[in-house]
VEXMARLO-215456 format. One record per residue (C-alpha): residue in three letters; x, y, z. Coordinates in pm, whole numbers, plus 32768, in hexadecimal, padded with zeros to 4 digits. Each point is the difference from the previous one (the first is absolute). Example, Ala and Ser with C-alpha at 12.3 -4.5 7.8 and 13.67 -1.06 7.14 Angstrom:
BEGIN
ALA84CE7E3E830C SER808981587FBE 
END
This chain:
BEGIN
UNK8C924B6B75C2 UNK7F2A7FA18140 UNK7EF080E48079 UNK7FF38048818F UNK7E8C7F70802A UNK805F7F838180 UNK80178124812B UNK7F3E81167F48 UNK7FFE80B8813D UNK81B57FFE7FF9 UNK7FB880CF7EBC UNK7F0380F7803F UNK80E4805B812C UNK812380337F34 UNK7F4880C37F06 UNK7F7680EB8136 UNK816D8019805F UNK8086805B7ECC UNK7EBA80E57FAD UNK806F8073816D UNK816880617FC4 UNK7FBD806D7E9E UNK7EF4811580A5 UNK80ED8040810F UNK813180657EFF UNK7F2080D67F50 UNK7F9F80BD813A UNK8162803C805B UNK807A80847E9E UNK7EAA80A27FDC UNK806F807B7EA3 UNK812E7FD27F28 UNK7FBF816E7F48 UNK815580458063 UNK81297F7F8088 UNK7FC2809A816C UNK7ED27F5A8033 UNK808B7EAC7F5D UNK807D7EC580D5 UNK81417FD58036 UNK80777EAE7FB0 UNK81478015808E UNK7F8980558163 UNK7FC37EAD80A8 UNK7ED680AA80C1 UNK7F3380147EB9 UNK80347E697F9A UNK7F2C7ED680CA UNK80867FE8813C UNK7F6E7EBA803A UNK80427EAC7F0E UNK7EA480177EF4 UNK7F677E927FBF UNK80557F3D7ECA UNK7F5F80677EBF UNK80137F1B7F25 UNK80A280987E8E UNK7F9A7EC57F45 UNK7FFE80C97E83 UNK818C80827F7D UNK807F80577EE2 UNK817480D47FD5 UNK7FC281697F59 UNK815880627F6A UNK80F77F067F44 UNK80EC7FB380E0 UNK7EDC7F9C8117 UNK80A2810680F7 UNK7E9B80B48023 UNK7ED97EA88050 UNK7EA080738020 UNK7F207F1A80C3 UNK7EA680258084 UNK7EA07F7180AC UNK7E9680567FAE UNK7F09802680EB UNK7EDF7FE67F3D UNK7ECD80208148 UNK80A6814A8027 UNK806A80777E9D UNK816280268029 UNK81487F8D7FA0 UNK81287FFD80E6 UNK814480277F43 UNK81667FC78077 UNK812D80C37F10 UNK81597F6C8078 UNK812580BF7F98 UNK817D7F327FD3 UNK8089814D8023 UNK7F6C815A804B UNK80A381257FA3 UNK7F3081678035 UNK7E747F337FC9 UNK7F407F457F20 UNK7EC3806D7F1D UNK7EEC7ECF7FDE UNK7ED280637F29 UNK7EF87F837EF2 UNK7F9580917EE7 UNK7F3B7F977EB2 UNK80E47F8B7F36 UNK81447FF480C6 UNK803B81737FBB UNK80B580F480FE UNK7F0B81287FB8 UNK7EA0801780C9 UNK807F7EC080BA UNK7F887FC18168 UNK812E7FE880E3 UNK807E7FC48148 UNK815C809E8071 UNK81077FC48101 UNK80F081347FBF UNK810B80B780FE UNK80A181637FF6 UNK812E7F78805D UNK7F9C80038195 UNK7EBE7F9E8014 UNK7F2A7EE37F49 UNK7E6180427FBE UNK7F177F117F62 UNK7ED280697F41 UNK7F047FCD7EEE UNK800B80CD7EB9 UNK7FE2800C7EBB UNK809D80767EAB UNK7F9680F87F07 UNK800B7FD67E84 UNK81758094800C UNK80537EF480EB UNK800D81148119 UNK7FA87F718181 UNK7F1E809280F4 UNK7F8D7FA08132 UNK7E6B7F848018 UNK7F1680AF80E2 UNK7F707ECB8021 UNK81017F10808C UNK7F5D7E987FDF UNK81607F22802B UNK7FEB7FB38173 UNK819B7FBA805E UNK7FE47EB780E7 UNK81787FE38046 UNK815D807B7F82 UNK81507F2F8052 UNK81567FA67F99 UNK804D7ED38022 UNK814B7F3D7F7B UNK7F537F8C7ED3 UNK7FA281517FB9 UNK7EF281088016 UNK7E9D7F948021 UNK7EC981078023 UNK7E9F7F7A8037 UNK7ED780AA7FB4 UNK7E9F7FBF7F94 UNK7EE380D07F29 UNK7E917FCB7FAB UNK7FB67F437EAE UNK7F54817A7F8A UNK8028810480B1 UNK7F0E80FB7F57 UNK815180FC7FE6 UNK800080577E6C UNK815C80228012 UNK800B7E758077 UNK800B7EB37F3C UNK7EF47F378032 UNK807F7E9B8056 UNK7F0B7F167F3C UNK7FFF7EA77F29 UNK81217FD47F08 UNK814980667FC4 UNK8076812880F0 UNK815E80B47F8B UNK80F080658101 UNK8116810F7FF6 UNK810D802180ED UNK80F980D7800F UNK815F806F80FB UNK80838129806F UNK815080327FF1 UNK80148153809B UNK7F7080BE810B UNK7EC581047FB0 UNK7F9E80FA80F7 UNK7E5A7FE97F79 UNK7F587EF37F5D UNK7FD581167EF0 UNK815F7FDA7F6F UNK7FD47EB17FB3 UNK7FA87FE27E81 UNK7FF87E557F91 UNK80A280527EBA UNK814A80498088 UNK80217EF2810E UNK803F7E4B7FCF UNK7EAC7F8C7FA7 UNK7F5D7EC97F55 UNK7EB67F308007 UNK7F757EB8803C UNK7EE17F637FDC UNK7F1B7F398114 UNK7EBF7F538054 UNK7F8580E4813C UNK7EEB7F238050 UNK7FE97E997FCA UNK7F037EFE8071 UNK7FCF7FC48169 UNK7FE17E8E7FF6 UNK80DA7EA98089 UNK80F47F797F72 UNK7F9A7E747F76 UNK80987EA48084 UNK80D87F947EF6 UNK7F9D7E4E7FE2 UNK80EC7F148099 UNK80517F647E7F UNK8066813B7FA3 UNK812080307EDB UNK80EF810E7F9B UNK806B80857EA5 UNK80CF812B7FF6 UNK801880D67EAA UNK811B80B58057 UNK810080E17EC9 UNK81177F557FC4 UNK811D80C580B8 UNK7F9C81217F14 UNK80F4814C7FE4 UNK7F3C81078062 UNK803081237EEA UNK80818113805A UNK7ED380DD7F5D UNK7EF2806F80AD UNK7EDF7F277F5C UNK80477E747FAC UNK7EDF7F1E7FF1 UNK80A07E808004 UNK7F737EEE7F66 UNK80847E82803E UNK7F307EAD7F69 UNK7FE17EED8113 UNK7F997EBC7FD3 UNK7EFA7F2880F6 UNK803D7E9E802D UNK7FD67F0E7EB9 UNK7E977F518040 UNK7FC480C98147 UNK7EA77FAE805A UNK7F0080FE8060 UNK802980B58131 UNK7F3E814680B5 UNK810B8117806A UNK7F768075812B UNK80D5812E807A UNK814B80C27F52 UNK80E380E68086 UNK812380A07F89 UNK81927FAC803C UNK80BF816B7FEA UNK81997FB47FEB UNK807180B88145 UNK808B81627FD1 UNK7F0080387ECA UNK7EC38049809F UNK800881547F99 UNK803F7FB77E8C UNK7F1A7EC57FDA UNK7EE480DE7FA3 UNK7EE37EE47F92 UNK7FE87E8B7F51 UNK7F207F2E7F5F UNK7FE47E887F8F UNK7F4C7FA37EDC UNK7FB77EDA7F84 UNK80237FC17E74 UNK7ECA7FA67F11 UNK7FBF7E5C802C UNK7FCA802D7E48 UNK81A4803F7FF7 UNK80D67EC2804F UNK8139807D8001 UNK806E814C808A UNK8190804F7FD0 UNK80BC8057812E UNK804A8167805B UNK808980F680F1 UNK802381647FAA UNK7F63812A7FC5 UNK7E897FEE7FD3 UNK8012813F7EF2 UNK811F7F487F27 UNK7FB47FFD7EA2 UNK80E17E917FED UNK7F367F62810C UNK7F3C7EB67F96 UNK7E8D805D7F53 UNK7F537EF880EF UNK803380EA8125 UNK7ED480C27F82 UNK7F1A7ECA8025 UNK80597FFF816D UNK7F0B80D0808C UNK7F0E7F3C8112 UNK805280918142 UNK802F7EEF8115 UNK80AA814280FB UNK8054813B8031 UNK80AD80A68101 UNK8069816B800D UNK80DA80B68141 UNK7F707FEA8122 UNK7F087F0A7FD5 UNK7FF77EE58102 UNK7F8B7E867FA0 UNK7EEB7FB97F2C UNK7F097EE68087 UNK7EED7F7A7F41 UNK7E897FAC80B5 UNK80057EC780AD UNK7F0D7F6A7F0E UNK80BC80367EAF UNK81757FCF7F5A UNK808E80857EA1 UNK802B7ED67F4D UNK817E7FC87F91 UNK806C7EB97F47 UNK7F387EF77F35 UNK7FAA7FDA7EE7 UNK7F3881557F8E UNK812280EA8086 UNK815D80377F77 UNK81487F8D8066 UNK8092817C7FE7 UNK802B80D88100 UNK805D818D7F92 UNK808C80FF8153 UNK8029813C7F9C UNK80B080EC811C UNK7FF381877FE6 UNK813080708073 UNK7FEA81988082 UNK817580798006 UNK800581A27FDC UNK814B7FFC80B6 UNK80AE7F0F7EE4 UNK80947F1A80FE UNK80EB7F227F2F UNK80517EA9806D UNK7EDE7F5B80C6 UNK7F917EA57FD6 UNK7E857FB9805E UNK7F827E857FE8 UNK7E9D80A88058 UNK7EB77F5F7F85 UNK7EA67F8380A4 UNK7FE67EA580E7 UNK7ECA7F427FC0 UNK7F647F14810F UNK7F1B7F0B7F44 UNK7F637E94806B UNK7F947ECF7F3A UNK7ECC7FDB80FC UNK7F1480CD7F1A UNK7F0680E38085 UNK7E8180167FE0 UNK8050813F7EEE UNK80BD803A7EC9 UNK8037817A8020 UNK800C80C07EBF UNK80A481497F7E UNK7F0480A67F13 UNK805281587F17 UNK7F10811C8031 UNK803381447F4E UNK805F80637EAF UNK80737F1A7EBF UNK817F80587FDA UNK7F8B80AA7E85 UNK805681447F74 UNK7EA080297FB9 UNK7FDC80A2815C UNK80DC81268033 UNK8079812880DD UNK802381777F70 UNK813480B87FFC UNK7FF381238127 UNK7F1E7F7580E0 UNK80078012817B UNK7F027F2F803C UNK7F567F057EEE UNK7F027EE98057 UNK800C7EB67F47 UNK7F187F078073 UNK7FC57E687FBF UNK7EFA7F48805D UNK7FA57E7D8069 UNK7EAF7FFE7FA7 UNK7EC47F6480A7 UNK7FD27F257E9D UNK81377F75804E UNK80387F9A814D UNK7E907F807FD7 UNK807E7F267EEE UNK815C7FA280BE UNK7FBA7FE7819C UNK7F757F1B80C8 UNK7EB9800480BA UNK807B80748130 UNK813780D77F5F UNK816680508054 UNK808180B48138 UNK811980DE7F92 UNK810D7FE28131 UNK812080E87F7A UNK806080D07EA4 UNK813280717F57 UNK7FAA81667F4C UNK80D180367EAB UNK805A81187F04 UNK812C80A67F77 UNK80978153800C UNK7EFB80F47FE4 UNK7F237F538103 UNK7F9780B8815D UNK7ECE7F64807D UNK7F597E987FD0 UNK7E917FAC8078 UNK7F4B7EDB7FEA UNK7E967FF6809F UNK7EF47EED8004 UNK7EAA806F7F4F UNK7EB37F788064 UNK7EB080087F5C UNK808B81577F80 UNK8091806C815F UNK815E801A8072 UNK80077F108164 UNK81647FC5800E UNK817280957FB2 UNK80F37EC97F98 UNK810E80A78014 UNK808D81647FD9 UNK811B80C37FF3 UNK7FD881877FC6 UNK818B80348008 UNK80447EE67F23 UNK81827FB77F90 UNK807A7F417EF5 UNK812F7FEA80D9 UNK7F6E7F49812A UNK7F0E7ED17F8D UNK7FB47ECD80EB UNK7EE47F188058 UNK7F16809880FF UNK7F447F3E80EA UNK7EA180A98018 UNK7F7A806F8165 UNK7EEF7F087FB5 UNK7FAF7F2F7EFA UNK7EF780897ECF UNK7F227ED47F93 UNK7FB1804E7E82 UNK7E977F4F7F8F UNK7F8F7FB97E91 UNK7F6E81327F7A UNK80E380E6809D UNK80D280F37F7F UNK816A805F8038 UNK809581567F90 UNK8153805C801F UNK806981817FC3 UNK8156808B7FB9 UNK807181488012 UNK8114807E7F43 UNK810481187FE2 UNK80B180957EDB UNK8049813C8024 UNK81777FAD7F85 UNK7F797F5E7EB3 UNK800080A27EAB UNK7F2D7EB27F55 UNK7EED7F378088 UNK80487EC18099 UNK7F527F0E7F98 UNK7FCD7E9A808A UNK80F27EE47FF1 UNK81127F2280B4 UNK812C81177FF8 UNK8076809D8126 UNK7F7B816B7F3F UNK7EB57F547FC7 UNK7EF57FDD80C4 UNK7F407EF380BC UNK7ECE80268110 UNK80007EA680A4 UNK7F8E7F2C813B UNK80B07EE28049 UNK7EC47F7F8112 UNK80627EC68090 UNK7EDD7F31808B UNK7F687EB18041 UNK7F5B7F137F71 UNK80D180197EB6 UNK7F317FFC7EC6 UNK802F80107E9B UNK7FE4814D7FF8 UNK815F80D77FFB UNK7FB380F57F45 UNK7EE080FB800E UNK807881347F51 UNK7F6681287EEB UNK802B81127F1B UNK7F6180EB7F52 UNK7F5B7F5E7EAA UNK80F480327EEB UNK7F0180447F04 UNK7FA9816380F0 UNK812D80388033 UNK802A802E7E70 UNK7ECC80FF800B UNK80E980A280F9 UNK814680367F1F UNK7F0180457EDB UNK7F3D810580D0 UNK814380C3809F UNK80CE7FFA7E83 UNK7EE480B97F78 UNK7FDD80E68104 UNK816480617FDF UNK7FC6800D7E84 UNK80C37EDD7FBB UNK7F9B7FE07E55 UNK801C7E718013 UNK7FCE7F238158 UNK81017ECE7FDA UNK7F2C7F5D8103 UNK80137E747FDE UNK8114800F7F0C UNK812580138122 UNK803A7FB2814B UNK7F31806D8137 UNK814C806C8081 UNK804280C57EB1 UNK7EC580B08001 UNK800A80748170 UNK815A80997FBB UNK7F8180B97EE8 UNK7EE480D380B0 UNK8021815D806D UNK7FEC7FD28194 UNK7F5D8126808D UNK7F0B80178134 UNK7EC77FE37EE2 UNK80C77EAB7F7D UNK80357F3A8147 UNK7E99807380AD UNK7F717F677F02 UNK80C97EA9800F UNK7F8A7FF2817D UNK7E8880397F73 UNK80287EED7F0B UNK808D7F0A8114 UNK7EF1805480EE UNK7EE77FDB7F05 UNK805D7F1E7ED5 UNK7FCF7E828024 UNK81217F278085 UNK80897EB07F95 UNK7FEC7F0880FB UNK81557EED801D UNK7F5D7F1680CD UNK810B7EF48006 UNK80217EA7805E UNK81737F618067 UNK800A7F8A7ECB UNK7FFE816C7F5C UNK7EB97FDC7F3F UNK7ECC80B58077 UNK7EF27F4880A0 UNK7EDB7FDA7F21 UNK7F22811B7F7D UNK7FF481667F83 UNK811080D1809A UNK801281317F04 UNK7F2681507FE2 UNK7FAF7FA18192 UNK7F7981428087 UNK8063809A813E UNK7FB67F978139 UNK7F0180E980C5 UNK8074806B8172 UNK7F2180C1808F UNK8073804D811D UNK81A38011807D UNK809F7FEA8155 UNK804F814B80BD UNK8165800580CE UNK7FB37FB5818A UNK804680F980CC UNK80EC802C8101 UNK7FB180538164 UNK807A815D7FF4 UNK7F33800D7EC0 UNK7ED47FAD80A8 UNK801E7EAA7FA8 UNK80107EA880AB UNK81217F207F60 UNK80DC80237E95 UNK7FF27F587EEE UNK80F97EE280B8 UNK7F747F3D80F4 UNK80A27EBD80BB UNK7F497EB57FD6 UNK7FC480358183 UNK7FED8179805F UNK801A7FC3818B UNK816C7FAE7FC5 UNK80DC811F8058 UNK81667FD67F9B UNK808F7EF77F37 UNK80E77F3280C9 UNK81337F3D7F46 UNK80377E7E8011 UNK80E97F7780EC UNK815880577FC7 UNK7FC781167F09 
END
């Protein structure tokens, strides 16, 4: 991705037009409270008459399965909007495009192209917690243009990041999930329209991404590609893929310096995210394998193959690493074993399609000045730290503490350049934020509509530099509502994790900087609760943590005080070297660290603000422009 930085003065007058034609639009429908006062998209008097300059649409992804609906869109981040282009294969009676929470189709913003079988209007609305449309009083999706062309139907319209409407999503950092829906019938009002009984479905996207160049890739430059081997696709909805490559036998050590991934043609809607991991050095052998990653038969190894070396997930463009630092890949301290594992997303069952998809990896034998590093932040995957059944929103929170990183950093410390955020199921937000002399100075990373379903690396809009002494704490927030049992902590898909994957330069011995709660309190805890539900004899210590969470009474009482006792009690520090073993020194019964003081939200402008909480690495850059050929 390259970043217009030439003939600034090109883009603020394209902006002006755009702002221009936008403004003028809106003056000529002047409402869209009913169709009489609507635009008419199939007069030719209400499109552009005149040809409207390029705008570049350098982010895509395809909404529905069979790719017939694409979504693609700019940001311009000096004047808090995002311009967004909807192209149709083929268009029937309109199209619904909206965002809401959690992908849901009630008290979703929405913008609709509908017709009553004459006329077509466009406007901005919203649905109610039936699913039931209305039209917004507030109508913040500017239409730009509306065509047909032979490839299909394209509309183009832009909105503010917030636009202070309660009724609207506020486009922010982190996962933002799209619906989309098509009409197959004509409605005389916008008020007929109900989303539960028309095609719908979600995806998931990365609104805003860093507004920064792309990187030269060196002239020595080499190519491994980790691609399934001619794989079957299931015909189920759900398939995550696993296949064992090898590297080279005595392949020397290299820095990967950029990935990307390689989607078989015709599966772009299905290939829903990957990953490449790279087996534990301690194993030497790792059988072959390609099947599913959840079958019971496959080889026992696969679970030691857990360092991440990518991650890619739909939509995501290519990953490039600073210009001072490569992963390391080869030699003698890594592994020979290479694990992809491909999450296929096929809820139409399509039978029969091959996919050879997988991740290409550009790496160079001329080392660079940095090794960078992938460190764990978060939670220890233990049951000792669990969620209560019935909760809509539960905090559990790890911590890298200033002891450690003290103990583990160098004197001038690590500059975290991207993150990969992790839990399972019941996750819905992730938060990481760094913590200075007690006051919160910088968010990592954060994603308040978290999904387990859409995971990648994420470059940061600029780069954190983490000093001894400081503090890192990462905060989940879980949901489950839909659960009769507390979940409790663990590696299965129904148990929970709270991690951050930072990746950063220079590497260090530290990977692992982790807590929870001290078990010993945690004992007092099971003790207390038992005898205030006038348990006669507390089993506590003589079964599992697991066991003795499953056999409380949950009630509100029960789980407030679990969240006191993890806010309060002292933690157990895992402050790990490569090796596994902690660094040297006392890591349990480490109390809390102190914040005094926590970082409010910017505000937007309409909020009184200045900028969000996403800012480009150069804020006088207005739209991001594509590379050559894109």
């Amino acid at each position: 991705m390259r970043i217009l930085n030439k003939n600034l003065r090109f883009q603020d007058v394209t902006i002006m037009y755009f702002t221009a034609l936008a403004t003028l639009v809106v003056i000529l429908v002047a409402s869209y409270q009913a169709p009489a006062t609507a635009i008419d998209l199939s007069n030719p008097s209400s499109k552009s008459s005149s040809p409207l300059p390029y705008l570049p649409m350098p982010f895509r992804v395809p909404l529905d399965p069979r790719g017939e609906l694409q979504l693609a869109w700019n940001i311009s981040y000096a004047n808090q909007e995002i311009f967004i282009e909807l192209k149709v294969a083929e268009i029937r009676h309109g199209v619904v495009l909206g965002m809401s929470d959690r992908g849901e189709l009630t008290n979703a913003d929405l913008v609709v192209l509908w017709d009553n079988g004459t006329k077509s209007y466009f406007g901005d609305a919203w649905s109610d917690s039936e699913g039931r449309v209305s039209l917004d009083s507030q109508q913040d999706y500017q239409l730009i243009e509306a065509k047909q062309t032979p490839e299909g139907f394209y509309l183009l319209f832009k909105r503010p990041f917030s636009t202070c409407d309660p009724r609207d999503y506020i486009i922010e950092e982190g996962t933002v999930h799209v619906i989309y829906g098509l009409l197959d019938r004509p409605i005389t009002s916008l008020e007929q329209l109900n989303l539960s009984r028309i095609q719908t479905g979600v995806q998931r996207v990365l609104m805003l991404r860093p507004d920064a160049p792309s990187a030269s890739l060196p002239p020595d430059v080499q190519i491994l590609e980790v691609l399934a081997p001619d794989v079957i696709i299931p015909s189920q909805e759900t398939t995550y893929w696993c296949f064992i490559q090898q590297l080279p036998e005595n392949m020397p050590k290299n820095h990967i310096v950029m990935y990307e991934s390689v989607v078989t043609a015709g599966n772009e809607a299905i290939v829903h995210h990957m990953e490449v991991f790279e087996c534990s050095p301690d194993i030497s052998n790792v059988p072959q394998y390609s099947g599913s990653c959840d079958d019971k038969m496959k080889p026992g190894k696969l679970n030691y193959c857990r360092h991440v070396l990518a991650a890619w997930a739909m939509g995501a463009e290519a990953f490039y690493y600073p210009p001072d630092a490569g992963l390391p890949m080869g030699g003698p301290d890594s592994s020979r074993f290479l694990r992809l594992e491909v999450h296929y997303h096929n809820p139409l069952l399509l039978s029969g399609r091959r996919d050879s998809s997988g991740i290409r990896l550009y790496y160079t034998p001329s080392l660079r000045r940095y090794d960078a590093g992938i460190m764990e932040l978060g939670l220890v995957y233990t049951p000792i730290m669990a969620v209560p059944p019935k909760q809509p929103n539960f905090y559990l929170t790890g911590y890298c503490t200033s002891k450690c990183t003290q103990t583990a950093l160098p004197p001038k410390g690590i500059f975290i350049f991207a993150s990969q955020l992790h839990t399972h199921l019941a996750g819905r937000g992730v938060r990481t934020v760094l913590v200075r002399e007690g006051r919160e100075v910088e968010v990592v990373q954060e994603d308040p509509h978290f999904s387990t379903h859409y995971q990648t690396i994420r470059i940061l809009h600029k780069m954190v530099n983490v000093l001894p002494g400081d503090v890192l704490i990462t905060k989940c927030t879980y949901d489950t509502e839909d659960r009769n049992k507390p979940t409790v902590g663990g590696f299965g898909i129904m148990e929970e994790m709270c991690v951050n994957y930072i990746h950063y330069y220079p590497r260090t011995q530290l990977e692992l900087c982790k807590s929870h709660v001290d078990i010993g309190y945690l004992q007092k805890y099971f003790s207390f609760i038992n005898r205030f539900q006038g348990s006669d004899q507390c089993v506590c210590g003589e079964v599992s943590v697991t066991e003795q969470y499953s056999q409380l009474q949950w009630d509100s009482f029960t789980a407030e005080v679990l969240d006191s006792l993890y806010n309060t009690a002292p933690i157990s520090m895992h402050c790990n070297q490569s090796t596994a073993r902690l660094f040297p020194g006392e890591w349990d019964k480490q109390p809390l660290p102190v914040v005094t003081s926590v970082l409010q939200r910017p505000r937007y402008p309409c909020e009184g603000g200045q900028l969000p909480v996403s800012q480009p690495m150069n804020p006088s850059l207005t739209l991001v422009q594509p590379e050559p050929g894109v």
